[in-house]
N, C-alpha and C positions, 0 to 999 in steps of 0.2 A: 191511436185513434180509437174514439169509443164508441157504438152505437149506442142509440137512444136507448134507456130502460126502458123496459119491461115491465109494470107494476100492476103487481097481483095483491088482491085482496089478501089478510093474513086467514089463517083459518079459526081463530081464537085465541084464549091465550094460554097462556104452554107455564107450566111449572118444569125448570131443567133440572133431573135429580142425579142425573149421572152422565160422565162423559171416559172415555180411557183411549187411548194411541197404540197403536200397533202395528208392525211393520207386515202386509202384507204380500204375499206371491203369488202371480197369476202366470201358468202354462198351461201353454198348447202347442199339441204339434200336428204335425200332416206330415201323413207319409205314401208317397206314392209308387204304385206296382204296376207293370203293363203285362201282357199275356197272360191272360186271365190268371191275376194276382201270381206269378210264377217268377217275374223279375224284378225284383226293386230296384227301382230310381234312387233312391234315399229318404230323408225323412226332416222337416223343417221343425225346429226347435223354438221358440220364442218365449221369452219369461220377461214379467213387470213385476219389479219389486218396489215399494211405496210406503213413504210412512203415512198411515191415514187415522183421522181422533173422528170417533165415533161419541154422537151425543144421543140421549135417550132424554125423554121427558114425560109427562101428564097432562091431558089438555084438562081446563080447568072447568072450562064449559061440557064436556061428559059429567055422568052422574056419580057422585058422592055420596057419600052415604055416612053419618058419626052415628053410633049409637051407642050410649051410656049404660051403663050395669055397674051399679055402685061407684067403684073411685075408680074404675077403669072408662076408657074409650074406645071403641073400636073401631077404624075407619078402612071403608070400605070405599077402595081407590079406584080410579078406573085402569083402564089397562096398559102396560108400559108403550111409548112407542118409541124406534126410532129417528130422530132428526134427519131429513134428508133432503138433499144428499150429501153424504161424509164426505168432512173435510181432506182434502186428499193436500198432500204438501208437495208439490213438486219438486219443491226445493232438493228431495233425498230421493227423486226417480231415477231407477236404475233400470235399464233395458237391458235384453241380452236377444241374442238370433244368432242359431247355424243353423246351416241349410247341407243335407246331403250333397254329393259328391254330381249328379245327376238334379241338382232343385235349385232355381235360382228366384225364389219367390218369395226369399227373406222380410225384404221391404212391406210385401203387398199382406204377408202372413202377421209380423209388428203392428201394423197401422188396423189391421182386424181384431188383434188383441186391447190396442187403444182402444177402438171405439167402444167396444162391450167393460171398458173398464168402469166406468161409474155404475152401471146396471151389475154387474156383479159386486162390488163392494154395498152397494143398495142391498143386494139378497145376502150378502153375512150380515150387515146390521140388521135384519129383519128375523134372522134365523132364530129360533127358539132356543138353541143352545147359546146362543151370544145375550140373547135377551137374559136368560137363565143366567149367565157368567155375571149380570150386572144388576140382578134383582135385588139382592138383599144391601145393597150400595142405596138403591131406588127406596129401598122399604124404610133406611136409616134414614135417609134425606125427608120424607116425606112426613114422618114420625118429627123429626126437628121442626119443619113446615107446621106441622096441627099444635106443637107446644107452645112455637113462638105464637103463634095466634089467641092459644088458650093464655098465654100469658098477656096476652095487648088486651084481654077481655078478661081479665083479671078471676080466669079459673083455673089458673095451674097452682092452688094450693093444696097443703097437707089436707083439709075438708073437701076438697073437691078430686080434682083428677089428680091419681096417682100414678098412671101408667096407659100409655098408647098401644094400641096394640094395631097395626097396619096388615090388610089383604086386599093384592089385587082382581079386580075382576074375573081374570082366568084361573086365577086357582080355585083349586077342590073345594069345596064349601063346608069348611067343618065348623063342629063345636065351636064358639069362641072362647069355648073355659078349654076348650083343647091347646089352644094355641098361647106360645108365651109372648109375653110384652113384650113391644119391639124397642120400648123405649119406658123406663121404670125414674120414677123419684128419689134420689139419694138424699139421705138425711131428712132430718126436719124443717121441710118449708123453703128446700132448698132447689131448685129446678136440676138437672141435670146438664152438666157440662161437655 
C-alpha cells in the first residue's frame, strides 16, 4: 500500500559528476554499570552493515565562472555537493546485536541504530574527506561537460581552446598559470577522447 507523494519543488538543476558504492559499518554500544560504576551489567553491541552508492553533483544555477587566457579556459565551478539522501540498498543489509550477560535491550538498542542510519551516512557524504576522495573524478567530469559544450558552439578547435583547466569554489585561489589543465587537446584538431 502507498501513500500519497509528497511533491517538492526541485532545487534547480544538478550536473551529476560523480557517484561510487561502498560497503558501510555503523556501531554502537551501551554499556551499563550499577554502584557507582563499580559493577557491570554488560555491554550491548549492535552493528549495520550496508551497501550504500553515494552521488555528488553541481548545481547549475550557482555561479560559473569561464575565463579565457589565450587557448586556455578556466572554469570556475561552483562547489561539489552531495546528493541526498544516499542510496542505501537493502538488498545487502546486515544486522548484528549481543547484548551482555545482565542487558536485554538488544531490540530497543538495533532499532536506535536504525533510525540514525540515513542521518549518518548523510554526514560521511557531506564529509570533506569523502568530498576530497571524489574531487578530481568531479574536476574530469566537468572538464568533459565545458568541451562537449565548447564543441556544440564550435570552439573547441586547434585556434581556439586548447586546454580546460577546472577549480572549484572552495579551493585556495591560485595563479591559474599555476595550475595544470585538467583537460588538454591531443593532436591536431582533434578533441580529446
Amino acid at each position: 500500500i502507498a501513500a500519497v507523494p509528497r511533491l517538492a519543488p526541485d532545487s534547480g538543476a544538478k550536473l551529476e559528476v560523480a557517484s561510487f558504492e561502498a560497503v558501510e559499518t555503523l556501531r554502537s554500544s551501551d554499556e551499563l554499570r550499577i554502584a557507582w560504576d563499580l559493577i557491570p551489567l554488560g555491554t550491548t553491541v549492535s552493528e549495520i552493515r550496508v551497501p550504500v552508492t553515494y552521488r555528488y553533483h553541481l548545481r547549475l544555477d550557482d555561479p560559473w565562472l569561464l575565463e579565457v587566457d589565450g587557448q586556455s579556459c578556466l572554469v570556475r565551478a561552483p562547489v561539489i555537493r552531495p546528493s541526498q539522501p544516499p542510496a542505501i540498498h537493502t538488498d545487502g543489509l546486515e544486522r548484528r546485536s549481543e547484548s551482555g550477560w545482565l542487558r536485554f535491550n538488544a531490540a530497543e538498542h538495533m532499532a536506535e541504530l536504525e533510525r540514525g542510519l540515513t542521518a549518518a551516512l548523510e554526514a560521511r557524504a557531506a564529509d570533506a574527506a569523502t568530498i576530497d576522495m571524489v574531487r578530481e573524478r568531479c574536476r574530469i567530469e566537468v572538464a568533459e561537460f565545458v568541451r562537449s559544450w565548447l564543441l556544440l558552439e564550435d570552439h573547441w578547435r586547434e585556434d581556439r581552446f586548447r586546454s580546460v583547466t577546472v577549480v572549484f569554489a572552495d579551493e585556495p585561489d591560485l595563479a591559474p598559470s599555476s595550475r595544470s589543465p585538467t583537460l588538454v587537446l591531443r593532436g591536431a584538431g582533434a578533441p580529446p577522447g
